[in-house]
N, C-alpha and C positions, 0 to 999 in steps of 0.2 A: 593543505589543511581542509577540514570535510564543514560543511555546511554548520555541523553541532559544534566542531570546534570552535567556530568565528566565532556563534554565536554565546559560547561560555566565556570566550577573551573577551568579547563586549561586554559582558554582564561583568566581569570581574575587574576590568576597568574604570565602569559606572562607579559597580562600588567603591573603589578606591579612590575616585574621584569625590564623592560624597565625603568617603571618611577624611580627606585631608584639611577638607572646609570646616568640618563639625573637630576636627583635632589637634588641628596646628593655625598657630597664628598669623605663620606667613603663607597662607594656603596659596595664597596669586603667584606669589616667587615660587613656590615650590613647584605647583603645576606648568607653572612654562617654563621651569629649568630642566623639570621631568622630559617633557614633550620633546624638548630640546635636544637632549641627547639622546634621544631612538633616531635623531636624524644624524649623530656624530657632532650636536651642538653644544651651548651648553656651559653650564660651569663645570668644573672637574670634581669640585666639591657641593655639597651642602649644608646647613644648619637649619634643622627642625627646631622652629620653638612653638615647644608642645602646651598643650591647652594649662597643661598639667603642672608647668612650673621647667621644668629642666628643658633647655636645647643643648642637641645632639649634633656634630659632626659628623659627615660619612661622603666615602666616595658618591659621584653621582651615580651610581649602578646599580641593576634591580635585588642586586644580591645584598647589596651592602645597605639599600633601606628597608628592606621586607624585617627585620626585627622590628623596626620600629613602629609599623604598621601593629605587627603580632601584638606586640603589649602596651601602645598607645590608644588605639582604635579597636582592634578585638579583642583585647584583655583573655590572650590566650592559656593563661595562667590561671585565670580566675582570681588574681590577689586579689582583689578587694574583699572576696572573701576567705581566702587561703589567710591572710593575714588580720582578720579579727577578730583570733583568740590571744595575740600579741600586744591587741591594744593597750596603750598606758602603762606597754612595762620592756624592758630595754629587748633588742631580736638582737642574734648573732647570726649572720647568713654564711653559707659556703654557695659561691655561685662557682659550678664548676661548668665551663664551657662561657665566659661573658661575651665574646663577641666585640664590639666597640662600647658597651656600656646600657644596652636598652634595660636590658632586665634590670642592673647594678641601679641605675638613676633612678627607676619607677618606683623601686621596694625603697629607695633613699626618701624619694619623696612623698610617697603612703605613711609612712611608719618616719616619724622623726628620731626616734631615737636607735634605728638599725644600724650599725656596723658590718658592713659586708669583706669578706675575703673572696679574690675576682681573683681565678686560673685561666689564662686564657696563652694560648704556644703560638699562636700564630702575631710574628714580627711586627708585620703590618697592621692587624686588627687590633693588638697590643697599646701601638702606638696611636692610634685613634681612642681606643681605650682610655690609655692617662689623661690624654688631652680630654674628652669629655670628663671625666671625672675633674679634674682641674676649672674649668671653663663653670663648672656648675657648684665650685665651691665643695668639695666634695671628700677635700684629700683627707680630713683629719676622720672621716669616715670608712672611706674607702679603699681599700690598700690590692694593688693590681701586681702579680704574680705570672711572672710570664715562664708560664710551665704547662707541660699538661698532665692529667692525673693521670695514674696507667699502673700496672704492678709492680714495678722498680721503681728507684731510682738509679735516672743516668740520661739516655737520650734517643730520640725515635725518628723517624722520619714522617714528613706531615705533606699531605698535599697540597698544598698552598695556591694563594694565587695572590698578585699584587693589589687589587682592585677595593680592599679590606671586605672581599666580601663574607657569606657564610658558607661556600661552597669550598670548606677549606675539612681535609678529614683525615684521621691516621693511617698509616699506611703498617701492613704485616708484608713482609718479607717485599715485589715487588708490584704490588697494589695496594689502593684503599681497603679498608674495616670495611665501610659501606660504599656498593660500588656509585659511580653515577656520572653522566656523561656531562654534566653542566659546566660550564668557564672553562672549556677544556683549552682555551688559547691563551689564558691568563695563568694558567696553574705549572706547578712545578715543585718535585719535591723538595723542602728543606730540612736539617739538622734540628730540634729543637729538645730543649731540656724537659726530661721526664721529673716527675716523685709522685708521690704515694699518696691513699688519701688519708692515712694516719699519720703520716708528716703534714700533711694540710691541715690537720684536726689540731696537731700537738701546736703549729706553728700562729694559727689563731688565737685574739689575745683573750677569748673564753671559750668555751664547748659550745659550736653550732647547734644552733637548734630546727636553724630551716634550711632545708640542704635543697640548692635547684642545681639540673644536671643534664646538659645537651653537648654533649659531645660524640657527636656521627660515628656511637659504635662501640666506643671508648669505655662506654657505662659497663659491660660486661669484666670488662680484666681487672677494674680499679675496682668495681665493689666484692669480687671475689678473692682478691688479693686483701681487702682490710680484714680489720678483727672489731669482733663484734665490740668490745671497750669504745672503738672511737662512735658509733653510733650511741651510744647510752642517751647522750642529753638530747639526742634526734629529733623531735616530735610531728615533723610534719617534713615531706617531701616531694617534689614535683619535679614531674621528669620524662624528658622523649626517652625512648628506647627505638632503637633500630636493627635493619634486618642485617647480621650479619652470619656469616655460615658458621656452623658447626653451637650456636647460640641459638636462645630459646628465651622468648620475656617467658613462658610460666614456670621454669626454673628461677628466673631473677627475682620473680614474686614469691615465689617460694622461699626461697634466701631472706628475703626481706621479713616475711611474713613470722618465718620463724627468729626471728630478735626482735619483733615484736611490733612489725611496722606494716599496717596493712591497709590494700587499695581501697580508697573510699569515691572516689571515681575513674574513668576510663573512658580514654575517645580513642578510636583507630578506625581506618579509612580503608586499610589492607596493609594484609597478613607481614609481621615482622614490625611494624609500623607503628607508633602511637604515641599518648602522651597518659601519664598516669598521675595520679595524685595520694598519696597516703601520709598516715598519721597513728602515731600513737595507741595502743590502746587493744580492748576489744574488735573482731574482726566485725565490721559493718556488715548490712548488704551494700554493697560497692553499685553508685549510677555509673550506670553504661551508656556507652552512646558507639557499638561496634559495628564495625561492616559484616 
């Protein structure tokens, strides 16, 4: 590791050391159970109780707590304010890609009166999934769908790994959508149930109006495969995109654009890469923040 690497790991450490004291209430347990198992020590598990109201279960593993980081500490989302044209009147979420619940639990606890629908295919993440949703009183809200969104329905193969972490991602023929070499001791592919996102629309108990959507790759064949009907009562969307071959985000934005949902911000880091935000309406000028 080169001299600038050290010292970017130190700096990103710092920070994260910082954010867990300013954002969780067990910050002392959490840092030395952290510590703990880079040495192989350790709990197996954790529970963040976040500044915020909800505590989270997750493996002890860096994979499996960096969401919570993302939308507890860096509000990578920006909901607080992605979510205050909502205020005081009921939201219908589609979180497509939940993970264990970070996103699910946050917009539960901003927005009281959200109902979110959670697709998430990975077994293990899945099942941490309920359980946080459960544990934070959540169920008459929250309803978790263990599928993942795609152009059919039936079933796909997924890269998985036991660990619940997020280094989990769809596979075409015999590879990942998006390649990447991380948890590769832990992964393995499994069988999981596909459908559609107009089966995910029809199956919600109202028409979604805020669609978030992180699934490594995914995003390409699920939203060109829907029809524009299930998008109608759409008004606001946030969303990774990723690099995958033979795909293009300025096609995807284009597609979007044209049913009438257009980018009102943008961050990417490089090329294939990013995280978007649109809504409703006349086209903005869209804030960037690109490499």
């Amino acid at each position: 590791m080169s001299v600038t690497s050290k010292v970017e790991k130190l700096r990103h450490e710092a920070k994260r050391v910082g954010q867990t004291t300013r954002t969780f209430d067990n910050w002392g347990l959490l840092l030395k159970e952290m510590a703990a198992a880079r040495v192989g020590r350790g709990s197996a598990e954790l529970t963040f109780r976040t500044k915020a109201g909800p505590r989270l279960t997750v493996p002890n593993v860096p994979g499996a707590r960096l969401p919570l980081y993302e939308q507890y500490a860096d509000d990578c989302y920006r909901l607080h304010e992605f979510l205050a044209p909502f205020r005081g009147r009921p939201l219908q979420v589609l979180d497509v890609g939940s993970h264990i619940g970070s996103f699910a639990t946050n917009v539960a606890a901003l927005h009281p009166t959200a109902w979110i629908e959670c697709y998430e295919p990975s077994p293990e993440s899945a099942r941490y999934l309920r359980r946080n949703v459960e544990q934070n009183g959540l169920a008459g809200r929250v309803r978790v769908h263990e599928y993942a969104l795609a152009d059919a329905e039936g079933s796909a193969l997924l890269d998985d790994n036991d660990g619940g972490s997020v280094h989990n991602g769809l596979m075409r023929s015999d590879r990942r959508l998006v390649d990447g070499t991380d948890a590769v001791h832990e992964r393995h592919a499994v069988a999981v149930r596909t459908t559609t996102f107009d089966s995910a629309v029809a199956a919600a108990p109202a028409p979604p109006q805020l669609v978030k959507m992180d699934c490594e790759g995914g995003e390409y064949a699920l939203v060109y495969a829907s029809s524009r009907a299930s998008w109608s009562a759409v008004t606001h969307v946030v969303m990774e995109y990723h690099p995958v071959e033979g795909e293009a985000w300025d096609k995807l934005r284009s597609w979007f654009a044209d049913i009438g949902l257009h980018v009102v911000r943008h961050e990417s880091d490089r090329p294939g890469l990013g995280t978007a935000w649109l809504t409703r309406g006349e086209a903005p000028a869209p804030h960037s923040k690109d490499a």
